[in-house]
C-alpha positions as CSV (number, residue, x, y, z in Angstrom):
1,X,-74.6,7.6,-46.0
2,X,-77.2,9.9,-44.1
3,X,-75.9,12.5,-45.6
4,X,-76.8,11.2,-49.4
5,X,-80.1,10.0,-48.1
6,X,-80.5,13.9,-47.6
7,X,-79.3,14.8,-50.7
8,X,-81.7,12.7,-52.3
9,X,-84.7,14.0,-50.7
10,X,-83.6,17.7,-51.6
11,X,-83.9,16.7,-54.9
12,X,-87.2,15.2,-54.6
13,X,-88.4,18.3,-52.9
14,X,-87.3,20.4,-56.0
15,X,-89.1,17.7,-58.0
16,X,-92.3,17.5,-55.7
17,X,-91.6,13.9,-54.5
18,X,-92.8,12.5,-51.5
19,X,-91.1,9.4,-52.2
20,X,-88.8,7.8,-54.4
21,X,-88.5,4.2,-55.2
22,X,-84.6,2.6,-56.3
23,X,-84.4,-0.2,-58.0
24,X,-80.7,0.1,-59.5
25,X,-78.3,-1.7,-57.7
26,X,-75.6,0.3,-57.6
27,X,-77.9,2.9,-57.1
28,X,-78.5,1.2,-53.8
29,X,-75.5,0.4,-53.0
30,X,-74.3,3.9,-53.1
31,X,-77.1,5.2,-50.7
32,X,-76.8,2.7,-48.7
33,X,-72.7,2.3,-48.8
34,X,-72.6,-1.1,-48.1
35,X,-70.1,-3.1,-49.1
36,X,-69.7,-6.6,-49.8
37,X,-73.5,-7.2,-50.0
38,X,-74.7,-7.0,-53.1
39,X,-74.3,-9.0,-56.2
40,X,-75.5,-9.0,-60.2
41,X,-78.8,-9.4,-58.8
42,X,-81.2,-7.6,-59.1
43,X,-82.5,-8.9,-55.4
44,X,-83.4,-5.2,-53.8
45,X,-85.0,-2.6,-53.6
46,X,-84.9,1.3,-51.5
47,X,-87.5,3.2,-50.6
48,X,-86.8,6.7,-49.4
49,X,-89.8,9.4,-48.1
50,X,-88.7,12.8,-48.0
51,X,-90.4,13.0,-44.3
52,X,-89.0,9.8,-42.8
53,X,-85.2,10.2,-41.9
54,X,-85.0,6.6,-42.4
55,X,-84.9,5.4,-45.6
56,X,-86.1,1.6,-46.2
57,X,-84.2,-1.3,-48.1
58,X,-86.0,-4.5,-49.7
59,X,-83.8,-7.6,-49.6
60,X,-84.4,-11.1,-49.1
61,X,-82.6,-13.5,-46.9
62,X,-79.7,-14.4,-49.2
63,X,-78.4,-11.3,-48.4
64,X,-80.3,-10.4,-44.9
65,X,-77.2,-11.2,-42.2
66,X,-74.9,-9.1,-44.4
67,X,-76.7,-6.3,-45.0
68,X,-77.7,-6.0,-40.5
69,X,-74.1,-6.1,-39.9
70,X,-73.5,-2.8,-41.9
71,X,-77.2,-1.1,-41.0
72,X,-75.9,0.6,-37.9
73,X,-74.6,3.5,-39.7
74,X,-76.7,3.7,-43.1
75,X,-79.6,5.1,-42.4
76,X,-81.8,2.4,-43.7
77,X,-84.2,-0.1,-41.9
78,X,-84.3,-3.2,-43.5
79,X,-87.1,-5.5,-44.6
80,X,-87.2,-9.0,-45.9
81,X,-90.8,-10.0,-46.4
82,X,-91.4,-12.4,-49.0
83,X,-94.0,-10.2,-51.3
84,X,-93.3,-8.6,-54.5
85,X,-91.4,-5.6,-54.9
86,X,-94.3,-3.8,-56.0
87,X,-96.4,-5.1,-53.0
88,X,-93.4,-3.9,-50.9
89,X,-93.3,-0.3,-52.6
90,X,-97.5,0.1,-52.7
91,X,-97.0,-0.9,-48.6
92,X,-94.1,1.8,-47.6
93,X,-96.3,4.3,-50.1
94,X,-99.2,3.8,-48.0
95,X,-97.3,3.9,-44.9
96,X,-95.2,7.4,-45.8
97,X,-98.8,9.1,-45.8
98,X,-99.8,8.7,-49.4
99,X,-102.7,11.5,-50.3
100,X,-104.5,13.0,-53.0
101,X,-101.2,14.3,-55.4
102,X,-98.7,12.3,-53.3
103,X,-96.2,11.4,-56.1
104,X,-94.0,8.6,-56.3
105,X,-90.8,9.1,-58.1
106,X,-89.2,5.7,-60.0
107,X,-86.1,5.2,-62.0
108,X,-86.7,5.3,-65.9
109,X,-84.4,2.1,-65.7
110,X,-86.9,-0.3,-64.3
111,X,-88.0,-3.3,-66.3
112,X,-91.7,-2.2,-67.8
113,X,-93.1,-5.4,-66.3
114,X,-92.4,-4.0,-62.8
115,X,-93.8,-0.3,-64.0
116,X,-97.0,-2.5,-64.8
117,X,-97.2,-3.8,-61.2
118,X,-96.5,-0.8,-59.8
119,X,-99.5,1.0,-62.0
120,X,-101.6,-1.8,-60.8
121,X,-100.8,-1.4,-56.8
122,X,-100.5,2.9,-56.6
123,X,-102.0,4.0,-59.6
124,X,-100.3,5.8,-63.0
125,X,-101.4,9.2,-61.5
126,X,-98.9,9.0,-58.8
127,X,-96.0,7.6,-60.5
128,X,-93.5,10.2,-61.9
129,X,-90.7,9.0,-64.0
130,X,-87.4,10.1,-63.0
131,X,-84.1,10.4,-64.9
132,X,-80.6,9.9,-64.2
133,X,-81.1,11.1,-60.4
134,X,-79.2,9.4,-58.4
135,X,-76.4,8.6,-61.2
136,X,-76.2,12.5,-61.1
137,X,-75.2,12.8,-57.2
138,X,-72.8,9.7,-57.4
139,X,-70.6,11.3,-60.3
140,X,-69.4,13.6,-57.8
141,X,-67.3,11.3,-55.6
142,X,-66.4,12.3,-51.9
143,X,-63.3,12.0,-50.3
144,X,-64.2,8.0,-49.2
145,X,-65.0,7.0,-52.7
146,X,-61.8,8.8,-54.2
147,X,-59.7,6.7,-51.4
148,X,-61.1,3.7,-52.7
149,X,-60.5,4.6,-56.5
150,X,-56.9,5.3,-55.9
151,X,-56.5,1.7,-54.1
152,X,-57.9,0.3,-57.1
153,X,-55.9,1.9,-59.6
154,X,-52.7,1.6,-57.3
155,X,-53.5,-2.3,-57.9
156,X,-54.2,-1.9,-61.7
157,X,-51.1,0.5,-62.1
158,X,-48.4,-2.3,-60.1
159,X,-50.3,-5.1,-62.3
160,X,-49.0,-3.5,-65.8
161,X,-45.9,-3.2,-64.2
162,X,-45.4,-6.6,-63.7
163,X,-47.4,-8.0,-66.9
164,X,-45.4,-5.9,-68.9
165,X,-42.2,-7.6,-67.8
166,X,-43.8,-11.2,-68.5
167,X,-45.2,-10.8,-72.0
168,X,-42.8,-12.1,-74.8
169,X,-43.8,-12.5,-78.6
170,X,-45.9,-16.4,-79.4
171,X,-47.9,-15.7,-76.2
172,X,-51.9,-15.8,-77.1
173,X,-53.9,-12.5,-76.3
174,X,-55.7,-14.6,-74.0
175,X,-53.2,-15.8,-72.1
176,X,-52.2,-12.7,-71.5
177,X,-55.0,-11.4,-70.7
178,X,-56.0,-14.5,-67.3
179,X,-52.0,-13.7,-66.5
180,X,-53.1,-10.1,-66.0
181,X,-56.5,-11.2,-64.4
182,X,-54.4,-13.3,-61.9
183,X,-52.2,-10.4,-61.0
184,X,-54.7,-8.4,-60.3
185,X,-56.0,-11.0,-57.8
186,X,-52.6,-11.7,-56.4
187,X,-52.4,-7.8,-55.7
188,X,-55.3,-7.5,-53.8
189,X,-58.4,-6.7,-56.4
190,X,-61.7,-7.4,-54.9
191,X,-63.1,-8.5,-58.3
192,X,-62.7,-7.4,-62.2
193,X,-64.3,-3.6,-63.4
194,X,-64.7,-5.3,-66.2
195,X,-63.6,-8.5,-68.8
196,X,-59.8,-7.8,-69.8
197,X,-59.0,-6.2,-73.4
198,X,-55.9,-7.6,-75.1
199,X,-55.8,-7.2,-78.9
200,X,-52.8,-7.6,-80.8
201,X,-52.1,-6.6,-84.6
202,X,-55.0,-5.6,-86.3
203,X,-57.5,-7.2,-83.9
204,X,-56.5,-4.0,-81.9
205,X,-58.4,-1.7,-84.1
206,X,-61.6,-3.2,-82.9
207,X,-61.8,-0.9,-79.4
208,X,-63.6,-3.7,-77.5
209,X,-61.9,-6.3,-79.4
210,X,-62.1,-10.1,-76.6
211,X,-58.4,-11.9,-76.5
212,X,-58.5,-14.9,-78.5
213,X,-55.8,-17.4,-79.5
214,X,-53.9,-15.0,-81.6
215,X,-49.7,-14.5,-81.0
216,X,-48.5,-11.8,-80.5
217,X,-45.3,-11.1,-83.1
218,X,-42.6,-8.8,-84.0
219,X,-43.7,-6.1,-85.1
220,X,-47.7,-5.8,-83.7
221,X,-48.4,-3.3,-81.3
222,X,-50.9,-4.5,-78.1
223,X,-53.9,-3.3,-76.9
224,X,-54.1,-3.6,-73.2
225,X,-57.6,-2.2,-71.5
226,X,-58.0,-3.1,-67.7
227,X,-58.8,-2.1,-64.5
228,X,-59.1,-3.4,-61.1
229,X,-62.3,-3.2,-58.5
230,X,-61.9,-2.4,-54.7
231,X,-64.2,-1.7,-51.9
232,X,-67.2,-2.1,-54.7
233,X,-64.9,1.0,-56.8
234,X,-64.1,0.7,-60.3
235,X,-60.3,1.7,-62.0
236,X,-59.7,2.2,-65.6
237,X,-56.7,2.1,-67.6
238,X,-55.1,1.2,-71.2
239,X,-51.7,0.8,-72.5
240,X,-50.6,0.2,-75.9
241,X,-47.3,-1.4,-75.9
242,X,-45.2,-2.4,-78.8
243,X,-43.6,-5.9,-79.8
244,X,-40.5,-4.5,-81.2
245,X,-39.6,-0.3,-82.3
246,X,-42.5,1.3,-84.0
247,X,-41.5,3.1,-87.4
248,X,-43.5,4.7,-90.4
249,X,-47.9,5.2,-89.7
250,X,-47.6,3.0,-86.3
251,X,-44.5,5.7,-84.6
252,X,-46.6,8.9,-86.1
253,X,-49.9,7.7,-84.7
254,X,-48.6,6.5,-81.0
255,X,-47.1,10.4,-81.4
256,X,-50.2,12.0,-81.9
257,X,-52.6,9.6,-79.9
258,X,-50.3,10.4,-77.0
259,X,-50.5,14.3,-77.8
260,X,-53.9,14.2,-77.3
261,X,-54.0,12.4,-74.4
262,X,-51.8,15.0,-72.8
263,X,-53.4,18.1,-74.4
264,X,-56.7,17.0,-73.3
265,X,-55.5,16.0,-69.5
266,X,-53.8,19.7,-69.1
267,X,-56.7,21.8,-70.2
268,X,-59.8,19.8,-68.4
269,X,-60.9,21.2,-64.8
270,X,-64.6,22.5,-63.5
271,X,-66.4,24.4,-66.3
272,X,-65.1,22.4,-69.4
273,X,-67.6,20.7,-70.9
274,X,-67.5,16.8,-72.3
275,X,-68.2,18.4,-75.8
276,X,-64.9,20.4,-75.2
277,X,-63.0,18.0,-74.2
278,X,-63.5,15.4,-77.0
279,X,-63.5,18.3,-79.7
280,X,-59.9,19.2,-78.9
281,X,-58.6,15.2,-79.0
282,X,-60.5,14.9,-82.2
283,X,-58.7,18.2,-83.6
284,X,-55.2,16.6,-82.6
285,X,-56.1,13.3,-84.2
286,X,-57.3,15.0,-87.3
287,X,-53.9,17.5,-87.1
288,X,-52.2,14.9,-87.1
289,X,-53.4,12.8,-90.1
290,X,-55.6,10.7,-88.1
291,X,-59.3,12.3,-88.7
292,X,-61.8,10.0,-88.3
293,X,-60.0,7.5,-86.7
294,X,-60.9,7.3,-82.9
295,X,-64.8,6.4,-83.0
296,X,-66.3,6.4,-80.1
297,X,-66.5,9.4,-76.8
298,X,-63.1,10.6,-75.4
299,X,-64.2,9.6,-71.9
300,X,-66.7,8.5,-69.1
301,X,-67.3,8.6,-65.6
302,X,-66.2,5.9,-63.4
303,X,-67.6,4.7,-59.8
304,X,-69.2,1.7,-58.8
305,X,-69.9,1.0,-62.4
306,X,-67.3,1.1,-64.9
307,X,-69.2,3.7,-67.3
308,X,-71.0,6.8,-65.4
309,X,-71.5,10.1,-65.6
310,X,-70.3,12.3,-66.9
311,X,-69.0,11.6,-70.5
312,X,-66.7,13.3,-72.2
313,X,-68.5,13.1,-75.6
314,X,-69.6,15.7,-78.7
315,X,-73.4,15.1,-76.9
316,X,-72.5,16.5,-73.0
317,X,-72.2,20.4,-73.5
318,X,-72.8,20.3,-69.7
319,X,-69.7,21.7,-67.5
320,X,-68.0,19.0,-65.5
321,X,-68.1,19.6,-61.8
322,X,-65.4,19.0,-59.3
323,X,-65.0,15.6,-57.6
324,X,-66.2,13.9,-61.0
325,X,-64.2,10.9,-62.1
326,X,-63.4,10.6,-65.7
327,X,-61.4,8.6,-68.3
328,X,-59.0,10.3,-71.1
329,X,-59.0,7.6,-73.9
330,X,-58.2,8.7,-77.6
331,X,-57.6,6.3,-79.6
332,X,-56.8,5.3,-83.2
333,X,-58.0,2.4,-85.4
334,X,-56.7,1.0,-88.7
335,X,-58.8,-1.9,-89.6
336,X,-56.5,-4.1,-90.8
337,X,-53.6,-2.9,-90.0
338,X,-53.5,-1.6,-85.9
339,X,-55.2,0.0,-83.2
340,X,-53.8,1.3,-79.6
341,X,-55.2,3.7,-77.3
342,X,-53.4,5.7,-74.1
343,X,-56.1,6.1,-71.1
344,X,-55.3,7.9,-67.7
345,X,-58.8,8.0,-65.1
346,X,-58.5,11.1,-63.0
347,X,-60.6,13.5,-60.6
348,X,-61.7,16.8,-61.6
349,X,-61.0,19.9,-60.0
350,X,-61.6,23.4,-59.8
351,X,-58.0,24.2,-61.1
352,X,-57.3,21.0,-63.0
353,X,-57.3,17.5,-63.7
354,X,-55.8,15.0,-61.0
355,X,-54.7,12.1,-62.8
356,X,-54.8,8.9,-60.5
357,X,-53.2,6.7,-62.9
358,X,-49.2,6.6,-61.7
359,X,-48.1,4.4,-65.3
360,X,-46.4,7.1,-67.3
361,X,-46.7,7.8,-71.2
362,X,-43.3,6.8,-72.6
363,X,-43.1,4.3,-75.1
364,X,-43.0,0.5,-73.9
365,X,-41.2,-1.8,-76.3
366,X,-40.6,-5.7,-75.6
């Protein structure tokens, strides 16, 4: 954790920072690595100086006891005064050795009523707004954080395993959908990355579609998008299984959507851009008599949040680095007829693409 803390004031250094206020949660989390602490509040927030080599966490006493049993080895001294956060950041300014042209740095993500307090306590000539800077070091994962990715997606894998042997035609999406919750459970999943997809028949050409009371029948394919969360890590994974042997549009499509998947898994390593990488799905999908039909970015980043950096999307012409964790997840959508996407998450490197999700591509017909 010292060692991010350090990254982070590099950074600021490049970006004359003295100091740099967090507000994100995650954002915190990941600099501070603790685990088990936080929750969907936003309850906290870091202050880091780049002349201190502590770095200073805002909390409150909901979460004070957990967060001393893991400050040994973080890095961070923790405070749980009851004032404001911007009382609390105008404080550790001072106390860092604020001067004349002593910025601040602050997250373009905070709420503009707390950029108004903050203006009030240290003045708008010291604030500089900062983007995407921390998000930026956590979508390279180290060795710790790839540990606890494949854990997660080991449990997400084994859980499609065994839903897949449970679902039968005239069961609802959504009771597919809590049986697959529960199994994540039962396997060991801290928590959900995020709600269960299940979409059946044409619902499934709605990417984000939410399970509802329809059956699933002869004939439908199903649209399965989960993942699993472990150690505070996100995994990501869809399967499109079939109620019954695909023929005509549904076969030809499920042939070229897994294409694509494949193509675009064998060519991505270091250097490839997002841009790339969607481009060539897109191409295969249009080859194949699908143009048009996915909709929405081949990938993203995945972490502590479901959707990070970087994405694989016609906007990124940046080159992916190694150690970044990204989904592959064409898909194609029929309104009114189907939908199904194939999605792998796996780790770039500098000679390939690590794929972390074990479920292979063959066809899966109940």
């Amino acid at each position: 954790m010292k060692k991010r803390i350090k990254k982070l004031q590099k950074i600021c250094r490049k970006q004359h920072l003295d100091t740099f206020y967090v507000r994100d949660t995650s954002n915190i989390a990941w600099l501070t690595g603790f685990q088990g602490v936080f929750d969907d509040e936003r309850a906290h927030a870091a202050f880091i100086s780049t002349s201190d080599k502590k770095a200073h966490l805002h909390t409150d006493t909901r979460y004070l006891l957990a967060a001393k049993k893991q400050q040994a080895k973080s890095g961070f001294k923790i405070d749980a005064k009851r004032i404001s956060f911007s009382e609390w950041a105008n404080r550790r300014w001072k106390k860092a050795g604020a001067i004349k042209n002593s910025y601040l740095g602050i997250e373009d993500s905070i709420s503009l009523e707390e950029y108004r307090k903050i203006e009030r306590t240290i003045g708008h000539k010291y604030l500089r707004e900062t983007h995407d800077v921390i998000l930026e070091l956590r979508s390279v994962k180290d060795n710790s954080e790839l540990a606890y990715m494949r854990e997660a997606q080991s449990i997400t894998d084994e859980a499609f395993q065994l839903i897949a042997d449970q679902m039968a035609p005239g069961m609802t999406e959504i009771e597919v959908a809590r049986l697959l919750d529960d199994i994540m459970f039962k396997l060991g999943a801290d928590a959900l990355a995020f709600p269960t997809i299940v979409a059946c028949g044409e619902n499934g050409a709605s990417p984000h579609a939410q399970p509802g009371n329809t059956k699933m029948e002869a004939g439908m394919c199903v649209v399965m998008d989960f993942g699993a969360k472990k150690h505070g890590y996100c995994s990501d994974m869809t399967r499109t299984v079939f109620l019954g042997q695909p023929s005509g549009k549904m076969l030809r499509a499920w042939e070229v959507l897994r294409s694509a998947n494949e193509q675009v898994e064998s060519m991505l390593k270091a250097g490839v851009t997002g841009k790339q990488a969607h481009e060539l799905a897109e191409d295969i999908l249009a080859a194949g008599g699908f143009k048009g039909c996915m909709g929405h970015a081949l990938g993203h980043g995945v972490g502590l949040d479901i959707h990070e950096l970087p994405v694989l999307s016609i906007r990124n012409s940046r080159p992916l680095c190694s150690g970044n964790v990204v989904t592959v997840e064409p898909g194609i959508y029929i309104p009114g007829e189907f939908g199904m996407r194939l999605e792998d998450m796996g780790v770039i490197g500098t000679d390939g693409f690590d794929v972390l999700t074990a479920t292979p591509h063959e066809m899966v017909v109940l």
